[in-house]
C-alpha positions in Angstrom: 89.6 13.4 10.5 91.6 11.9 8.1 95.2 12.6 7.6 97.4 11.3 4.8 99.4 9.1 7.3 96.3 7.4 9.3 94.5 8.9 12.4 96.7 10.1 15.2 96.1 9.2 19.0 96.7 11.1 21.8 95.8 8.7 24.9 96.4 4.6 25.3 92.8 4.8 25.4 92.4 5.7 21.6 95.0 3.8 20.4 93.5 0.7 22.0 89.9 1.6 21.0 87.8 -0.9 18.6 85.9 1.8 16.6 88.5 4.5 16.2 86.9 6.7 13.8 83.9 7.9 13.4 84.0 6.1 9.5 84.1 2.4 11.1 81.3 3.5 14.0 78.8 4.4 11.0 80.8 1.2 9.1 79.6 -1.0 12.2 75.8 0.4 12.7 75.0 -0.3 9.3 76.5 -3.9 9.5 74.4 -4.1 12.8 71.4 -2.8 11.2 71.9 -5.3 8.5 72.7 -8.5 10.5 70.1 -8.0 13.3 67.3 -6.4 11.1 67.4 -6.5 7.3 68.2 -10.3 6.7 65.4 -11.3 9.2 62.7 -9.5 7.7 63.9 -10.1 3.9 64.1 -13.7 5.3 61.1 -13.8 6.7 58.7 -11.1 4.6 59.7 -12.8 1.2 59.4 -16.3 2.6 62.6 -17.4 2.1 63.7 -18.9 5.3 66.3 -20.6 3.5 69.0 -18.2 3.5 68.5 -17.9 7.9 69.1 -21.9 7.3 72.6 -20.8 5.6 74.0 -17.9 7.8 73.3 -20.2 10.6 75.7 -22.4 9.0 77.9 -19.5 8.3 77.4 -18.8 11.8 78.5 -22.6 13.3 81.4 -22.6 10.9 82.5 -19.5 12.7 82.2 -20.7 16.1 83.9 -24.5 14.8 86.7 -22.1 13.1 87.6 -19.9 16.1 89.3 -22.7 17.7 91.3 -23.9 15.0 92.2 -20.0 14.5 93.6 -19.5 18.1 95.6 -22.3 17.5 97.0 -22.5 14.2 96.7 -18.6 13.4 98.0 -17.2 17.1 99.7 -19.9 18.9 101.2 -22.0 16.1 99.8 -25.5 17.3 98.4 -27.5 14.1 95.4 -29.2 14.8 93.5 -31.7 12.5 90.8 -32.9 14.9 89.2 -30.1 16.0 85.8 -31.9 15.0 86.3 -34.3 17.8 86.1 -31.4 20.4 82.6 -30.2 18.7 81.6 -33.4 19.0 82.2 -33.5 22.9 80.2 -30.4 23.3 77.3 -31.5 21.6 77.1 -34.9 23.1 77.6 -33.2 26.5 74.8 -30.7 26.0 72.4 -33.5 24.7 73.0 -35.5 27.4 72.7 -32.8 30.2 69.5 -32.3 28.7 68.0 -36.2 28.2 69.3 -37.3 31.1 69.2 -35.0 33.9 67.1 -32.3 32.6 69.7 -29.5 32.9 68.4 -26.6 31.0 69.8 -26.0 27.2 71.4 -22.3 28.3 73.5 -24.0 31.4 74.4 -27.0 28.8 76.5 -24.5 26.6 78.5 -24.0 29.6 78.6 -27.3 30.8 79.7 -28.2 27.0 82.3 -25.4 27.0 83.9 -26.5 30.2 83.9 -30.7 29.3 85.0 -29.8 25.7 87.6 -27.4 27.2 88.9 -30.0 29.5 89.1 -32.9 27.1 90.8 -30.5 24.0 93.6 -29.8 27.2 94.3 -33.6 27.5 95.0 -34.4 23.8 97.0 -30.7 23.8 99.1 -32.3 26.8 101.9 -33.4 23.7 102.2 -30.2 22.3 104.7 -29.8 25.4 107.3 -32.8 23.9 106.3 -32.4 20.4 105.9 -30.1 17.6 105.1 -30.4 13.6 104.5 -33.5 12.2 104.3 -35.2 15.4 101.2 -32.8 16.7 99.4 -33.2 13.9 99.3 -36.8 14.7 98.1 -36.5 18.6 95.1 -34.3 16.9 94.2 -36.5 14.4 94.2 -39.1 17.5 91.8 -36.9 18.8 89.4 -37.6 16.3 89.9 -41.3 15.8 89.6 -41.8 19.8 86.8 -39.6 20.9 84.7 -39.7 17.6 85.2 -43.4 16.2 85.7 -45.0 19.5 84.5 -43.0 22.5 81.3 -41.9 21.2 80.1 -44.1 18.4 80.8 -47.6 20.9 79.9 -46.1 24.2 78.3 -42.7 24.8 75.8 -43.2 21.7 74.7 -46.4 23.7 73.8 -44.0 27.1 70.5 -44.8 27.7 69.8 -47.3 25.5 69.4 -45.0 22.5 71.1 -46.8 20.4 73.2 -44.9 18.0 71.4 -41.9 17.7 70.3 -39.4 20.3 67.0 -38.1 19.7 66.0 -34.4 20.4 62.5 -34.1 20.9 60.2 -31.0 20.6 60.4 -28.6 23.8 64.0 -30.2 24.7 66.1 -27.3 23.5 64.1 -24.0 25.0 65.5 -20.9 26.4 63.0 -20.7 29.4 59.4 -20.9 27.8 60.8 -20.3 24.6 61.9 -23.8 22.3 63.9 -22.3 19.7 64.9 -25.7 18.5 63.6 -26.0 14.3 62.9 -21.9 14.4 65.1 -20.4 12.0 64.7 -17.0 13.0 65.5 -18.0 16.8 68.1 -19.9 16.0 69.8 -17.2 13.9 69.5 -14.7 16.7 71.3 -17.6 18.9 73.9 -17.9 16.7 74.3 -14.0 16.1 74.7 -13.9 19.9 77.0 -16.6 20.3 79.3 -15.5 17.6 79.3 -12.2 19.0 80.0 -13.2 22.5 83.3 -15.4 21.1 84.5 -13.2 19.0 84.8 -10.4 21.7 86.0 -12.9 24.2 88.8 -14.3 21.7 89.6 -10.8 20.4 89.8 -9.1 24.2 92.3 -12.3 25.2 94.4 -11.3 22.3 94.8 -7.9 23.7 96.2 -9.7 26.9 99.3 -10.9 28.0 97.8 -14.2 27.4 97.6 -13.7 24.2 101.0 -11.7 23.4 102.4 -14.6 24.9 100.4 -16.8 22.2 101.8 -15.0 19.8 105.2 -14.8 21.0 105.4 -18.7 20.9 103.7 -18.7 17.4 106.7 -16.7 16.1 109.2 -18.3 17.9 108.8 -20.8 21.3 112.2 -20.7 22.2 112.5 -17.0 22.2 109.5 -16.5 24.1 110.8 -19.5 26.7 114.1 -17.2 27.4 112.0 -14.4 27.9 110.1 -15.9 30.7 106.8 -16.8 29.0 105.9 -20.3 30.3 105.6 -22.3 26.9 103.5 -25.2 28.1 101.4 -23.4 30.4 100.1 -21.0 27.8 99.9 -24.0 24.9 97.5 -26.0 27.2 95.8 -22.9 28.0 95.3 -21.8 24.2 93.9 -26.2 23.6 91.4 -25.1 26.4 90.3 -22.5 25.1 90.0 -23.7 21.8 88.2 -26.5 23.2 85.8 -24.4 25.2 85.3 -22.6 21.5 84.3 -25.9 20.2 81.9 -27.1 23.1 79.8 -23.9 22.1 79.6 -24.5 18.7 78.8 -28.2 19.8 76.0 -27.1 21.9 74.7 -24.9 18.9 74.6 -27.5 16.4 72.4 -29.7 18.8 69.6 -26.7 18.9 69.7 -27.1 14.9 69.4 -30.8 14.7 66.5 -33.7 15.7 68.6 -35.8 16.3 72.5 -35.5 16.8 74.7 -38.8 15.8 78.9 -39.3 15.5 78.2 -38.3 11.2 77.8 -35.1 12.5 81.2 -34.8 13.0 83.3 -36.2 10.3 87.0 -36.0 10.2 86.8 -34.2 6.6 84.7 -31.4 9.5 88.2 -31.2 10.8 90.2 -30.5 7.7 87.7 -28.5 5.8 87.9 -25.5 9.3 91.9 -25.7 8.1 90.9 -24.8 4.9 88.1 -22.2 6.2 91.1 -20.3 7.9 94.0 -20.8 5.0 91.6 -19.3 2.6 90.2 -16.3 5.3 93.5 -16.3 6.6 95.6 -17.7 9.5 96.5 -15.1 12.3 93.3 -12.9 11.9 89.7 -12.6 13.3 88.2 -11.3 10.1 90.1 -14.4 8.8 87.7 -16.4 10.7 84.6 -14.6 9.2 85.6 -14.7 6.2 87.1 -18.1 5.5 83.3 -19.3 6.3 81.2 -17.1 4.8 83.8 -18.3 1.5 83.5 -22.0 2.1 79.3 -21.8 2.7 78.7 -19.6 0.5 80.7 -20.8 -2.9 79.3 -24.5 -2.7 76.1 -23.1 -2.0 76.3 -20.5 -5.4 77.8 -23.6 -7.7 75.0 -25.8 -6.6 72.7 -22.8 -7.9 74.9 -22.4 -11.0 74.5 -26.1 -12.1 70.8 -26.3 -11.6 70.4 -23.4 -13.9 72.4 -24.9 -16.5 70.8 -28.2 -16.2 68.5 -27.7 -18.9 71.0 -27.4 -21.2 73.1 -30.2 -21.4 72.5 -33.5 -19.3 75.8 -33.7 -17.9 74.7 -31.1 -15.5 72.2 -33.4 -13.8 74.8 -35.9 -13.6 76.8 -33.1 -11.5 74.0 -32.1 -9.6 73.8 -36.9 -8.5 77.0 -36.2 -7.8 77.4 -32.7 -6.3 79.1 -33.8 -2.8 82.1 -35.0 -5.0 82.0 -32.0 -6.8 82.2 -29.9 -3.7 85.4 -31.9 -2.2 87.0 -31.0 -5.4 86.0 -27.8 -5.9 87.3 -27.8 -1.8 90.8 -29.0 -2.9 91.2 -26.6 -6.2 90.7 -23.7 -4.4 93.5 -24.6 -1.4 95.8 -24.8 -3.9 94.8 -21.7 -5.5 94.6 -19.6 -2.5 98.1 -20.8 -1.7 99.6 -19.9 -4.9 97.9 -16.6 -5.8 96.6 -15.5 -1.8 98.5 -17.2 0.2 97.9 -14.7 3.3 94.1 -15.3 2.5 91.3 -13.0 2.1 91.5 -11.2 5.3 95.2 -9.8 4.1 93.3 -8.6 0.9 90.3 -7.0 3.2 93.0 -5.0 5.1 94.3 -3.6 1.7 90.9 -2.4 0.9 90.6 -0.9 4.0 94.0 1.2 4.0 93.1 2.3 0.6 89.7 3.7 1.6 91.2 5.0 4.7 93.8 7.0 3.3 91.9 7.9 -0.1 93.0 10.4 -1.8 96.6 10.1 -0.3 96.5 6.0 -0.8 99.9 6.1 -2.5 
């Protein structure tokens, strides 16, 4: 029922519920119905296996993004080298697999766990220092484990030079290689996505995460109250870490071969922006931020081939298009943070009220 001032509850139960009408429960079906059988068979059925090629990048932005989101959104901590802890999880999964043989599904967790781990030791400052000075240690983070770590020795492992290659029937879930199979790999990713979102969105509902929060809003408030400030810091770095091992592990099903360009330091800023623009402090934040930043290069790229007929400076934006997406990248920061500076998940949730509380949405 819907009632001018929202829906009542009557037990903790209800309040706490994820679906609490029955509005959202049809809402949810239908977004079900959509993501796990109407893309597929459009995808599939009209040939254009394409777009399954984009939402899995949609989909690895989200898992790359959900780390940076627990930090910066819940808990605070900046981070500018969250691409370094991807990087570890891929590198560990490929290697589990080349050189001992470990099966791809036990490699996630392996790569979770490592990348968990290593994210904890480079979140170790974030006890002494705050601000300026932590965006520093992460950007360390990137320099050390991506430029140093990995391109000068773990490339070399095995004497495969600077690449690791991925042959066929390396990345299988038991008889089944899902590695360069669209349609497999998007029901990966829709499981994996899933599977993090409920586990980051259930440890919000904790005390672990009220105490994220609470140091997010103010540390030395939440210290005098008895929350244990570094503990829960270096807890929040591992599981943002363990976040980015998964998404590390699911890149390596999508690629041949997996090198350090993978993971770029401009990787690290552009999941800052993915969360300024969806919006800091939310999970549809998360969602939305990268369905924005895939999505909008993707449509100007289609916008200047069809106008490439017409005039030839097109073409000349289409040798160039890269450039043109870093700046396109930049402008629309700084117009998010002028004109939606609480991003688009604040704008989602005022879309929502109003069609919650329609007619009464005064």
């Amino acid at each position: 029922m819907r009632l001018p001032s929202g829906v009542y509850h009557e037990t903790y139960a209800q309040d706490h519920a994820w679906w609490q009408t029955r509005f959202v429960w049809i809402r949810m079906v239908l977004l079900g119905l959509i993501l796990f059988l109407v893309i597929p068979y459009f995808a599939t059925s009209s040939g254009q296996l394409y777009y399954l090629t984009l939402a899995n990048t949609v989909g690895y932005t989200i898992l790359g993004a959900m780390g940076v989101q627990l930090l910066i959104g819940y808990t605070g901590q900046v981070t500018l080298g969250h691409a370094a802890f991807i990087a570890v999880g891929g590198y560990t999964s490929s290697i589990a697999m080349l050189q001992w043989g470990i099966p791809y599904p036990i490699t996630i967790v392996i790569a979770a766990l490592v990348s968990g781990i290593w994210s904890v030791l480079f979140g170790l400052p974030s006890a002494r220092v705050k601000g300026f000075y932590l965006i520093m240690t992460t950007m360390a983070a990137q320099f050390v484990t991506v430029d140093f770590i990995i391109t000068q020795y773990v490339s070399q492992i095995g004497g495969r030079g600077h690449y690791f290659s991925l042959p066929p029937g390396t990345i299988t879930f038991g008889p089944i290689e899902i590695a360069n199979d669209d349609l497999k790999l998007y029901y990966l990713m829709l499981a994996l996505v899933i599977a993090c979102t409920v586990l980051v969105a259930n440890l919000l509902r904790t005390r672990i995460g009220r105490a994220w929060i609470a140091i997010r809003d103010n540390d030395i408030a939440a210290e005098v109250l008895g929350v244990n400030v570094v503990r829960y810091k270096l807890l929040a770095f591992f599981v943002a870490g363990v976040l980015a091992g998964i998404a590390g592990a699911y890149w390596v099903s999508t690629l041949s071969a997996i090198s350090p360009e993978h993971f770029p330091f401009t990787w690290s800023l552009w999941l800052v922006g993915v969360i300024l623009i969806g919006g800091t402090g939310s999970m549809y934040g998360t969602v939305f931020g990268s369905l924005f930043m895939t999505l909008v290069p993707e449509i100007l790229k289609s916008i200047i081939f069809t106008l490439t007929p017409y005039h030839p400076i097109f073409s000349q934006l289409i040798d160039k298009f890269l450039y043109v997406r870093e700046a396109a990248f930049g402008l629309i920061i700084v117009l998010f943070l002028l004109y939606e500076p609480k991003g688009l998940a604040y704008r989602w949730a005022q879309i929502k009220n109003y069609v919650h509380l329609w007619p009464f949405s005064y």
